[in-house]
GUKOL-117946 format. One line per field, with one value per residue: x, y, z of N, C-alpha, C in turn; residue number from 0. Coordinates in nm, 2 decimals. Atoms other than C-alpha are relative to their C-alpha. Layout:
n_px = c(X|...)
n_py = c(Y|...)
n_pz = c(Z|...)
ca_px = c(X|...)
ca_py = c(Y|...)
ca_pz = c(Z|...)
c_px = c(X|...)
c_py = c(Y|...)
c_pz = c(Z|...)
i = c(NUM|...)
END
This chain:
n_px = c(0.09|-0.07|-0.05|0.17|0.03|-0.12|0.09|0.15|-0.05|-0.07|0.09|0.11|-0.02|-0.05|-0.16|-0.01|-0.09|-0.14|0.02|-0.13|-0.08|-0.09|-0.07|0.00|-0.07|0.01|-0.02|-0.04|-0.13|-0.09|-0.04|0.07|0.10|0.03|0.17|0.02|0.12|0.06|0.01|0.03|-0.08|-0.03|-0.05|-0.09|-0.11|0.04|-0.02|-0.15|-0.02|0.10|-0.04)
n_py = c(0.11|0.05|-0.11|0.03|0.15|0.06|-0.08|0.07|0.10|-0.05|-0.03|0.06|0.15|0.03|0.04|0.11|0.03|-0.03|0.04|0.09|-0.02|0.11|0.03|0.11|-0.03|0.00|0.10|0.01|-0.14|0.01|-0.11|-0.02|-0.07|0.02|0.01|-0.06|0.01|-0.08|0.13|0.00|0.06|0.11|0.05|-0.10|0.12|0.05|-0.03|0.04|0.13|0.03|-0.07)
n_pz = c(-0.02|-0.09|-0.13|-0.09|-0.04|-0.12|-0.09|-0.07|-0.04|-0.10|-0.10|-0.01|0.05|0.11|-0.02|0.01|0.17|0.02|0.17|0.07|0.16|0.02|0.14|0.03|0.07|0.14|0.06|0.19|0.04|-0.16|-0.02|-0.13|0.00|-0.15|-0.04|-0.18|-0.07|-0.18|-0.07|-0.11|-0.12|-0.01|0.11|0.08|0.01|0.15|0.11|0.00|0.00|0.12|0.14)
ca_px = c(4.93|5.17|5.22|4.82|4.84|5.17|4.91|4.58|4.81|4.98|4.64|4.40|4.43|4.66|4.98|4.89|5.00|5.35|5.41|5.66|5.88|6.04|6.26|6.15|6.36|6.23|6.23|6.26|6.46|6.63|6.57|6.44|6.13|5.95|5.63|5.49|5.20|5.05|5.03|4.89|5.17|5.11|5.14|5.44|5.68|5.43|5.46|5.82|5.81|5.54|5.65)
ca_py = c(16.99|16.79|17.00|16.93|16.54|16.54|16.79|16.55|16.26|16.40|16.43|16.19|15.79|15.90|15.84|15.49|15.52|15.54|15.63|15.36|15.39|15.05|15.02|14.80|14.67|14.61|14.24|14.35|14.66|14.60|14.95|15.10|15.22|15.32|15.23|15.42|15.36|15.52|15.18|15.11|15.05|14.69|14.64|14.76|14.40|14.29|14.55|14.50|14.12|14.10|14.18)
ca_pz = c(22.10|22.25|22.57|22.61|22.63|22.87|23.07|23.09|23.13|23.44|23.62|23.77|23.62|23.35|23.56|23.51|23.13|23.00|22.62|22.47|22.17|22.02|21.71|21.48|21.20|20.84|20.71|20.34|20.35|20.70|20.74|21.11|21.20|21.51|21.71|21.97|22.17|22.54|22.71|23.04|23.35|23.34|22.99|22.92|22.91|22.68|22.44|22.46|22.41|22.11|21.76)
c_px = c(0.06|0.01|-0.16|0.01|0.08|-0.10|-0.07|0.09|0.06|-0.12|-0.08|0.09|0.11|0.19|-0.01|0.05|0.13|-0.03|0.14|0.00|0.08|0.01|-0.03|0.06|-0.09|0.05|0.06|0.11|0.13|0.05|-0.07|-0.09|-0.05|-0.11|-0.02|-0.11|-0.04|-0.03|-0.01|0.15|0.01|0.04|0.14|0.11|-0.08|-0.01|0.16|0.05|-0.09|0.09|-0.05)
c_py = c(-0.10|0.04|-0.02|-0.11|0.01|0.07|-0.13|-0.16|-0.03|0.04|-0.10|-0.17|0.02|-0.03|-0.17|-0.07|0.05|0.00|-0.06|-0.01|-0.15|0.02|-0.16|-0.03|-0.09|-0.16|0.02|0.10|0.00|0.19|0.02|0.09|0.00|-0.06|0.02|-0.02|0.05|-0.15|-0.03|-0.04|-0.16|-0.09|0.00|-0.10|-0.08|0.06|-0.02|-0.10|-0.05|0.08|0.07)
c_pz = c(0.09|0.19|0.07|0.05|0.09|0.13|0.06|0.05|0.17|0.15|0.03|-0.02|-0.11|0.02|0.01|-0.11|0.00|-0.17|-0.02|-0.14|-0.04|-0.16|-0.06|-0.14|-0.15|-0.03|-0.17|-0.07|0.04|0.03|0.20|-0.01|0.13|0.04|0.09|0.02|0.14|0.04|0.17|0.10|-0.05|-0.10|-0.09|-0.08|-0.14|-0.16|-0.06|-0.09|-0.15|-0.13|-0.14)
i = c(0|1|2|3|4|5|6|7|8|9|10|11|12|13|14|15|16|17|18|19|20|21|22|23|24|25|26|27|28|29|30|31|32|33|34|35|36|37|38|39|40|41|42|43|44|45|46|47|48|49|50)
END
């Protein structure tokens, strides 16, 4: 399934998206956890920067 989306992504408007990964850490546990999203090119500083 995987191996489909890097496909349709790779064609057309979809090299405008990037998928981003950020570590986020746990207030109650203080454990880590991820969060990934497909995020447009221009958005990327702001997924970065938001919490």
């Amino acid at each position: 399934m995987a191996k489909k989306v890097v496909a349709t992504l790779k064609k057309g408007t979809g090299k405008n998206f990037t998928k981003v990964i950020k570590m986020v850490k746990s207030e109650k546990t203080g454990s880590y956890s991820f969060k990934s999203e497909i995020v447009h090119n221009d958005g990327i500083k702001d997924f970065f920067n938001n919490k």
